[in-house]
N, CA and C of each residue as an Amber inpcrd file, in Angstrom:
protein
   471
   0.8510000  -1.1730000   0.0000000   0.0000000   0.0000000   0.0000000
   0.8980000   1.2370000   0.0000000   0.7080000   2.0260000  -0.9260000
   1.1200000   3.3700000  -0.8150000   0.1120000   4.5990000   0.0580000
   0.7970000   5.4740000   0.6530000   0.2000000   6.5070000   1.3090000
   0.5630000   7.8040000   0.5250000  -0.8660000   8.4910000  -0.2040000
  -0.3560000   9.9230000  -0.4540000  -1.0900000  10.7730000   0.2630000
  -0.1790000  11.6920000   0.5410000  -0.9230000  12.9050000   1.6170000
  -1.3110000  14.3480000   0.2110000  -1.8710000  14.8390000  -0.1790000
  -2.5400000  15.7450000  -0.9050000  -3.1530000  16.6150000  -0.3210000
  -2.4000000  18.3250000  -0.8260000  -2.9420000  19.2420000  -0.0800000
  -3.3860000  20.3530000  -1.0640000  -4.2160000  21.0810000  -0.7680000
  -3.6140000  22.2700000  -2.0870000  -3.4280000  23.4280000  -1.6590000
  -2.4430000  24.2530000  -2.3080000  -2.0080000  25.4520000  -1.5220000
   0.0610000  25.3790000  -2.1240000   0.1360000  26.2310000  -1.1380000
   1.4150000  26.0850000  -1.4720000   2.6680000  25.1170000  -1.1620000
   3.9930000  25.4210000  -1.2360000   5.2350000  24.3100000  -0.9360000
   4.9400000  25.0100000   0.8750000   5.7490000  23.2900000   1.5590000
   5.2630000  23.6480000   2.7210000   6.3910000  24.6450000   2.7160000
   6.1310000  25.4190000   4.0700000   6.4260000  26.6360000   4.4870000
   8.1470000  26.0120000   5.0040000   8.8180000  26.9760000   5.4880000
   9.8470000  26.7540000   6.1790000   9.6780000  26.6370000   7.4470000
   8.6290000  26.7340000   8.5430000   8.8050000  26.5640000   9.7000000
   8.3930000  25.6030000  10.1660000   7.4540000  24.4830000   9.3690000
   6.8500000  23.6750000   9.1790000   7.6120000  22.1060000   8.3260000
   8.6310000  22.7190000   7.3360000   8.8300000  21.6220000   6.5840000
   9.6610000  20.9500000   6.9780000  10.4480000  20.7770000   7.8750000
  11.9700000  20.2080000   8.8130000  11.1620000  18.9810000   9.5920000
   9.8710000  19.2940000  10.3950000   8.5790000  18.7350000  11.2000000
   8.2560000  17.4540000  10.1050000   7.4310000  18.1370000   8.8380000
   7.0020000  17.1420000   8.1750000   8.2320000  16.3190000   6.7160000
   9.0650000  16.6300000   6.7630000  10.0810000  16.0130000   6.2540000
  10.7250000  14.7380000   6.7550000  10.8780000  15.5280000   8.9450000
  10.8140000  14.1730000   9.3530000  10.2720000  12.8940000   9.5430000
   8.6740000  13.2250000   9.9250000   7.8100000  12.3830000  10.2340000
   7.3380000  11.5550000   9.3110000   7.4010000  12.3440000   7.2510000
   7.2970000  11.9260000   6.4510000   8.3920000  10.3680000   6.1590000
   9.7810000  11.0130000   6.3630000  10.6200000   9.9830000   6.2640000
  10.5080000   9.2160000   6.8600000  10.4310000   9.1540000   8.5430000
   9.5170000   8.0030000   9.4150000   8.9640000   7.0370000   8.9330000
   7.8880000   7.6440000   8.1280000   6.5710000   6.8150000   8.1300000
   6.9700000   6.0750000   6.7690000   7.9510000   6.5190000   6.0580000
   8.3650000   5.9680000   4.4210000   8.7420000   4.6330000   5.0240000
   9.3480000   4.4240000   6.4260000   9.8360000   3.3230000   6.2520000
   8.7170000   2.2310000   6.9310000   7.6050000   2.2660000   6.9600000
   6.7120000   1.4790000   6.7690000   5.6630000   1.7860000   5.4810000
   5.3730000   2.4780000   4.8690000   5.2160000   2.3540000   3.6950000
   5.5890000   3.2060000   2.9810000   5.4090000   3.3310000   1.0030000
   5.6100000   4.3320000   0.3180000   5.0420000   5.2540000   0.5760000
   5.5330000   6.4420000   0.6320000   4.6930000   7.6470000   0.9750000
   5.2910000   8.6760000  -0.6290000   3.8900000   9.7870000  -0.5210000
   4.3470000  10.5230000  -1.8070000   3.4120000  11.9450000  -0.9200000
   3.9720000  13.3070000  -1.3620000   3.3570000  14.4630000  -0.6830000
   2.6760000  14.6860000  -2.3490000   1.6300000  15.0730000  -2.2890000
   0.9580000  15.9340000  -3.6690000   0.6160000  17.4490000  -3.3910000
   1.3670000  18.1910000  -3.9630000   1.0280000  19.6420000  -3.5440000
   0.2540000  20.5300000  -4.8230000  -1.2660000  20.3720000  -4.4970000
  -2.1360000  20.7650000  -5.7770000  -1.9960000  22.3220000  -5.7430000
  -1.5730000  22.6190000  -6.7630000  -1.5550000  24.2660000  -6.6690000
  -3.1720000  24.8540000  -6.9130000  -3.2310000  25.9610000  -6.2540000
  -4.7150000  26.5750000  -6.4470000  -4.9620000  26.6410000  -7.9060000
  -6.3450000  26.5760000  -8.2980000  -6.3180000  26.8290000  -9.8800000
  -5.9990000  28.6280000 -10.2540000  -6.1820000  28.2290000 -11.8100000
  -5.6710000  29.7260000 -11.8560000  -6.6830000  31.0410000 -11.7050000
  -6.6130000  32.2200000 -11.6910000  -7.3640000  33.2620000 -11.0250000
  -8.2810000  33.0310000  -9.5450000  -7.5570000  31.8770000  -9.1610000
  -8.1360000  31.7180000  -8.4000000  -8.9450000  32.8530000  -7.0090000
  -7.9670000  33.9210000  -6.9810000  -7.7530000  35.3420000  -6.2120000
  -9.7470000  36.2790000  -6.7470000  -9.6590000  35.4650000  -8.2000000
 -11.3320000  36.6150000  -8.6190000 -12.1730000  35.5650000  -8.5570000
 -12.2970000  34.5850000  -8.3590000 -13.2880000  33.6370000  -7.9860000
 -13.8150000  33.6350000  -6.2340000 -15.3180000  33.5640000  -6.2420000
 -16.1400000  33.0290000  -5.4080000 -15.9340000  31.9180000  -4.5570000
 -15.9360000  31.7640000  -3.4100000 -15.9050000  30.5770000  -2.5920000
 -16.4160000  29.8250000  -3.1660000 -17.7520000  29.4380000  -3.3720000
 -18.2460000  28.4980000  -4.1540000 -17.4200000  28.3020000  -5.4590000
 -17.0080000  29.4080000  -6.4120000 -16.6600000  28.7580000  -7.7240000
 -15.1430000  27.9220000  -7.1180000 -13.8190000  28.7020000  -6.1080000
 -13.2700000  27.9640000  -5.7670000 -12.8600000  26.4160000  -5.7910000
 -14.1060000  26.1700000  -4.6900000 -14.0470000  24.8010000  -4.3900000
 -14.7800000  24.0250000  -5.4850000 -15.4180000  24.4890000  -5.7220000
 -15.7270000  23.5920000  -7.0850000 -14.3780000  23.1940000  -7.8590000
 -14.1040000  24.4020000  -8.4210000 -12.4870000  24.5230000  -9.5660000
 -12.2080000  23.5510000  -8.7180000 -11.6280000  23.2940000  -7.3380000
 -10.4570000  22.7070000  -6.7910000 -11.2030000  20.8520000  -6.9590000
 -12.1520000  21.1070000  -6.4650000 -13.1510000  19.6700000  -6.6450000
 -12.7620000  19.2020000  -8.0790000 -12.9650000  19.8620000  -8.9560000
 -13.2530000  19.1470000 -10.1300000 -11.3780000  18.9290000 -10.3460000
 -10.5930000  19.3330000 -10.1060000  -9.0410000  18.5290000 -10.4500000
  -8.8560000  17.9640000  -9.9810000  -9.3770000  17.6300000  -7.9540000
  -9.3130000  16.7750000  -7.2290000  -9.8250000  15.2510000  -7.8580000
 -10.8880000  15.6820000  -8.0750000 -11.9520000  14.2710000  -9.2410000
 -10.9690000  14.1090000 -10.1090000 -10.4490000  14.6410000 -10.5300000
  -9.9810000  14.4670000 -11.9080000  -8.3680000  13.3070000 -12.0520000
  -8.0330000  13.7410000 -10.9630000  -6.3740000  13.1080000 -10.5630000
  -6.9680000  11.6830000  -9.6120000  -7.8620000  11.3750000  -9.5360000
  -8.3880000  10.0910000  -8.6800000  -8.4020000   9.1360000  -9.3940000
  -8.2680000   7.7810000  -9.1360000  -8.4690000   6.7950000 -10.1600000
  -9.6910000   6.0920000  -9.3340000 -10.5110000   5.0830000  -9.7220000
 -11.6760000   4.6850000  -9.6220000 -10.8140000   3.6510000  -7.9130000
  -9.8320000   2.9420000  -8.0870000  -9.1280000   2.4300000  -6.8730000
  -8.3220000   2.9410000  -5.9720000  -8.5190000   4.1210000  -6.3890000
  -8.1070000   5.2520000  -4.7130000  -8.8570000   4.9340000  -3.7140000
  -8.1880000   5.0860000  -2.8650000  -9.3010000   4.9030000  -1.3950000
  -9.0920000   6.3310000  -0.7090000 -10.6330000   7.3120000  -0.7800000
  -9.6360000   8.3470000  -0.3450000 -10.4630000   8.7860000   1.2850000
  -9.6010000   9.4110000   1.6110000  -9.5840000  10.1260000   3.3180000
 -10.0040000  11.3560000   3.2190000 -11.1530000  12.2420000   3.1370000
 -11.1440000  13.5710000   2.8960000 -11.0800000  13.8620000   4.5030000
 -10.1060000  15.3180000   5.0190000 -10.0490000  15.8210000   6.2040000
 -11.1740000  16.9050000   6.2790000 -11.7380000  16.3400000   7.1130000
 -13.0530000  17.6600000   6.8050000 -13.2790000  18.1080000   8.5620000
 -14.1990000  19.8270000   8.6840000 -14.1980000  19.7630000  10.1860000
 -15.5500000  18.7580000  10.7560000 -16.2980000  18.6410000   9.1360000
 -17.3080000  17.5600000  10.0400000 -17.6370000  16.4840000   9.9670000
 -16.1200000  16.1290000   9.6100000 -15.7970000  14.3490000   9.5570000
 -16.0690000  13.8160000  11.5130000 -15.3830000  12.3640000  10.9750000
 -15.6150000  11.4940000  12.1380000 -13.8520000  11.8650000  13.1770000
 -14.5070000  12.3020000  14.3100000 -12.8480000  11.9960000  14.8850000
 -12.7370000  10.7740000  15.6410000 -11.1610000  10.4610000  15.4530000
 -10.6810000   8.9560000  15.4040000  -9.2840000   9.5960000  16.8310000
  -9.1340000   8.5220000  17.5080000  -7.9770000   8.4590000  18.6900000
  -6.8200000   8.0120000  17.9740000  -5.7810000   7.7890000  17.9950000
  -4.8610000   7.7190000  17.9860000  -4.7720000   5.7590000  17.1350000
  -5.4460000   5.2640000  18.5950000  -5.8480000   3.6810000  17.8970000
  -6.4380000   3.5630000  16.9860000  -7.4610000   4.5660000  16.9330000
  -8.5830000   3.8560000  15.5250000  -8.1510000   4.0850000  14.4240000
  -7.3120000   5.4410000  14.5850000  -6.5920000   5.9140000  13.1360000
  -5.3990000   4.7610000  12.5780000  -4.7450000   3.8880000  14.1130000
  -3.7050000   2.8710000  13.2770000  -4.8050000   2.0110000  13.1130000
  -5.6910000   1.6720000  13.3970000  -6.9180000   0.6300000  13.1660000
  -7.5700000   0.5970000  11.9000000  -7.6710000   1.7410000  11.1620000
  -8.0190000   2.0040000   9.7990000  -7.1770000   1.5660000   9.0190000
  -6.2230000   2.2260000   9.2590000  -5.1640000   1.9290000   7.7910000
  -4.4190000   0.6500000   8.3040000  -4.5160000  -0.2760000   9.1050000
  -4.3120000  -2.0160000   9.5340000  -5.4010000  -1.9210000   8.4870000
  -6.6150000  -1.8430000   8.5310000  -7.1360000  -1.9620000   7.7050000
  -7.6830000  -2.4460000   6.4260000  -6.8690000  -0.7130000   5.9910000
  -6.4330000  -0.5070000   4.6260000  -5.4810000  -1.7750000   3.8590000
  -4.4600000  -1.5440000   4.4630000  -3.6140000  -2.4480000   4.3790000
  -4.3470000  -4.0480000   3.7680000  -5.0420000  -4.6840000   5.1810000
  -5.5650000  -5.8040000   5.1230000  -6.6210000  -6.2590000   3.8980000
  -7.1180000  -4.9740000   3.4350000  -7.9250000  -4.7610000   2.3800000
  -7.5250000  -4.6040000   0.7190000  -5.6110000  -4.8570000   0.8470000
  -5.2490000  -4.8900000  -0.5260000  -5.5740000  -3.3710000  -0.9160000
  -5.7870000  -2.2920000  -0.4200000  -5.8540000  -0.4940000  -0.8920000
  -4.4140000  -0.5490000  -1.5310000  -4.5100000  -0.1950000  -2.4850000
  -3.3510000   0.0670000  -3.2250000  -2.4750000   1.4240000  -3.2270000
  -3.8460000   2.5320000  -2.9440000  -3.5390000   3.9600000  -2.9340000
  -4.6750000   4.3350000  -1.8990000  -3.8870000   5.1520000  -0.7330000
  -4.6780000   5.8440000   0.0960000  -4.6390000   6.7830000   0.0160000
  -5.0400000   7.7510000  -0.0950000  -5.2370000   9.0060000  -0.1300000
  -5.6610000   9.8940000   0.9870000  -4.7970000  10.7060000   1.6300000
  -5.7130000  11.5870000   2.7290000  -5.4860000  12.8220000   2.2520000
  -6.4180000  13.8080000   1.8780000  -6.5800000  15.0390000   1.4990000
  -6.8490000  15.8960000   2.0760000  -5.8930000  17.1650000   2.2790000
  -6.1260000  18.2010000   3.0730000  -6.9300000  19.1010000   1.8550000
  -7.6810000  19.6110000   2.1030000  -8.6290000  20.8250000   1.6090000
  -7.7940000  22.4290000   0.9430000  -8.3670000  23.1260000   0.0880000
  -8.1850000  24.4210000   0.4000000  -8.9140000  25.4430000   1.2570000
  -8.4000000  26.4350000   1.3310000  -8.8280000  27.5690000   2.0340000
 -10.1800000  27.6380000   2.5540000 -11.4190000  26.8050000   1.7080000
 -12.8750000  26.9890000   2.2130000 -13.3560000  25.5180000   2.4260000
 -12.4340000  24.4930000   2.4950000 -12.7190000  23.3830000   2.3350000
 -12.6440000  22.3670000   1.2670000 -13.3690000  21.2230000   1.3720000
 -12.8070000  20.0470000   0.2800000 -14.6110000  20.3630000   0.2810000
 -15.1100000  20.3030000  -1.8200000 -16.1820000  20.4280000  -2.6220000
 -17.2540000  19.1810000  -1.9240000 -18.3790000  19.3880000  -1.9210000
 -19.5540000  18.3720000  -1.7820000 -19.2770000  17.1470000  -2.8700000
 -19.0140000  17.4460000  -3.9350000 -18.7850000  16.0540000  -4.6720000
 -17.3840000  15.0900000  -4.0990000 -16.4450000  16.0140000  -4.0960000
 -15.4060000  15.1830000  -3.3690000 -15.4210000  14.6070000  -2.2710000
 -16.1220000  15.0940000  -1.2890000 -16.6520000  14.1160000   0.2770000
 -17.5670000  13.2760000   0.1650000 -18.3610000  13.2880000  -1.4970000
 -19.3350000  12.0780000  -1.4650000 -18.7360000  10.7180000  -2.1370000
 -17.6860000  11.3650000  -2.4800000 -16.6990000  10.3060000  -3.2840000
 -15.2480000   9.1680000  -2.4960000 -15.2920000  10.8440000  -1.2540000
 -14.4160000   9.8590000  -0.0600000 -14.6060000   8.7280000   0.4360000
 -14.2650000   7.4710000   1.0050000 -14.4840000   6.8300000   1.9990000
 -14.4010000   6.9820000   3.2030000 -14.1770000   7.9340000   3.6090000
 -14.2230000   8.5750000   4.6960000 -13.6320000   9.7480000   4.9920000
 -14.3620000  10.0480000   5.7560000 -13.8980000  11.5150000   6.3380000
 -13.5990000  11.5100000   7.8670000 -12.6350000  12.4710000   7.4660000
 -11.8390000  12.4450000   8.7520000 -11.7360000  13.7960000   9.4770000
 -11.9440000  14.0920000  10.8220000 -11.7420000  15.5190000  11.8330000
 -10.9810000  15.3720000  12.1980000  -9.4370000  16.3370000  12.1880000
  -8.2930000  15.7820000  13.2740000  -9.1490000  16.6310000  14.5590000
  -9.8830000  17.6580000  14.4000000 -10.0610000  18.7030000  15.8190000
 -11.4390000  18.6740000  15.6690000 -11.7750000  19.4570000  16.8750000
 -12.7060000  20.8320000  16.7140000 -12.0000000  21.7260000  16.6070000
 -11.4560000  22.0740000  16.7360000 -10.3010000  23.1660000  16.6350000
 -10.0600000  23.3270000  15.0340000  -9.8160000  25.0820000  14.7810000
  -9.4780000  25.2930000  13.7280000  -7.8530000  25.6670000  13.6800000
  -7.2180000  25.4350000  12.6350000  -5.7260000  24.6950000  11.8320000
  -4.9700000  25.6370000  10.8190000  -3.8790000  26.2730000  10.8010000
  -3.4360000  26.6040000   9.4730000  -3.5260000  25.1210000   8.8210000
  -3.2520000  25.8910000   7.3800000  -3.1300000  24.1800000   6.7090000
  -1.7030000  23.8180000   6.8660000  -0.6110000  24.4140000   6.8120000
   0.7070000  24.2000000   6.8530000   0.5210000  23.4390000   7.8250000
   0.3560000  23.5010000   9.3940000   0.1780000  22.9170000  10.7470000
  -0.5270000  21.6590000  10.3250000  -1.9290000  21.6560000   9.6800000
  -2.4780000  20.4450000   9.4660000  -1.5140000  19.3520000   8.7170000
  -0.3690000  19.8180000   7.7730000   0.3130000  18.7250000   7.0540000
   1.2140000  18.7520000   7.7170000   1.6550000  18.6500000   8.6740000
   2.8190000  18.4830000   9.9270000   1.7280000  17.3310000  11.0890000
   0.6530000  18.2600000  11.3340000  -0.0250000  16.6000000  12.1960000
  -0.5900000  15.7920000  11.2810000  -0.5620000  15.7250000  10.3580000
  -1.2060000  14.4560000   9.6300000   0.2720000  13.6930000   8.8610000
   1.3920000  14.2160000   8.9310000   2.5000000  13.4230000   8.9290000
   2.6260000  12.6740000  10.4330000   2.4970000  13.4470000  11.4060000
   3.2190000  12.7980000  12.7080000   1.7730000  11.6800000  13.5220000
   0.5420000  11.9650000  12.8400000  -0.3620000  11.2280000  13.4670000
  -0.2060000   9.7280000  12.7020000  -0.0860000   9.7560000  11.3570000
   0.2900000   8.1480000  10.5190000   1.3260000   8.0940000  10.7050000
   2.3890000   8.9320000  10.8900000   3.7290000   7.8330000  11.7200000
   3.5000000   7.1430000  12.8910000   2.7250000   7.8510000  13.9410000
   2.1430000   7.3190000  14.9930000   1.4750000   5.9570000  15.1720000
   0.7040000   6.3480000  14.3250000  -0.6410000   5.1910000  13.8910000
   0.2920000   3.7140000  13.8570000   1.4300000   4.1530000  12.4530000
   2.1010000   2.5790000  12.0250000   2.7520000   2.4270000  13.0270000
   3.3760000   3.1760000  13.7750000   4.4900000   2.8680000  15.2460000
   3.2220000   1.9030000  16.3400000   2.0910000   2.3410000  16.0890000
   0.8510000   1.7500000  16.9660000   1.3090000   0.2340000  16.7370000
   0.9860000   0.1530000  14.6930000   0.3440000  -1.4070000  14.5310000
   1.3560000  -2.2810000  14.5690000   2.8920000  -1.8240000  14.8160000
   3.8240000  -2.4580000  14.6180000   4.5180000  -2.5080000  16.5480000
   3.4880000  -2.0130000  17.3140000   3.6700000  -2.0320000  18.6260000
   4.9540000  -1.4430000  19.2780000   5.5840000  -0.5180000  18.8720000
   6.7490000   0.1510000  19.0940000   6.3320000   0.8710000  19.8090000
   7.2300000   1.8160000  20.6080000   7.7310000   2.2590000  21.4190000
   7.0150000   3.9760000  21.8500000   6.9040000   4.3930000  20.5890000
   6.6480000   5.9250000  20.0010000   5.6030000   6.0880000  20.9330000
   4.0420000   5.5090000  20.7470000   3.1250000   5.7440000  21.4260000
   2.6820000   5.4350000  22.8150000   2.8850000   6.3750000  23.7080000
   2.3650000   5.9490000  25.0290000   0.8810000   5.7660000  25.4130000
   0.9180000   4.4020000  25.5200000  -0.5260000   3.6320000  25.5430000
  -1.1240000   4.1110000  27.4530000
């Protein structure tokens, strides 16, 4: 199983990317990992919230293959502990997923068609997130997770 993390927006930041560089490499060594950094579409700056997320929806759809399994991060997804999140992707895994996908959103969120297309959705908070911050805990929470299913050390149970 490969893991891609997909965000859209920009290259991560510098105060942020040292964080998820590490945790990224971490987690490479239990599976392939790949970062996808969707750039905003273009004019995006004279477009409408709504037209936005649409634009961003419809490339999101568009770069999916019918055997993605994808993770949309949404604020009114399901929140998961620490276990359930390595409990999913044991899972995944167990389920032959070839490509997982967890998708961070832009600026107003991930489109209504794309969360009906997810297999799940996911809340890291109630709490609201830069997105830079969100792709730093969603590197260090699936390093976590696999340190879980492989019973190591990392997580204090």
């Amino acid at each position: 199983m490969k893991i891609s993390l997909w965000t859209i927006g920009k290259a991560h930041e510098p105060h942020v990317r040292t964080g998820i560089e590490e945790f990224s490499g971490r987690l490479g060594r239990y599976y392939p990992i790949e970062w996808k950094i969707i750039p905003p579409p273009k004019q995006a700056a004279s477009m409408s919230e709504a037209q936005l997320k649409k634009a961003e929806g419809v490339m999101i759809l568009d770069m999916l293959t019918k055997e993605d399994h994808l993770i949309a991060l949404d604020e009114r997804g399901k929140m998961l502990d620490s276990l359930q999140l390595a409990q999913m992707i044991q899972q995944c895994a167990n389920d032959s997923i070839k490509n997982l996908i967890f998708l961070i959103g832009g600026a107003y969120g991930i489109h209504p068609d794309v969360l009906q297309r997810a297999q799940f959705k996911w809340s890291l908070s109630a709490l609201t997130f830069p997105h830079q911050l969100v792709r730093l805990i969603l590197a260090e929470q699936l390093y976590r997770a696999c340190t879980i299913n492989r019973n190591e050390k990392y997580h204090h149970r």
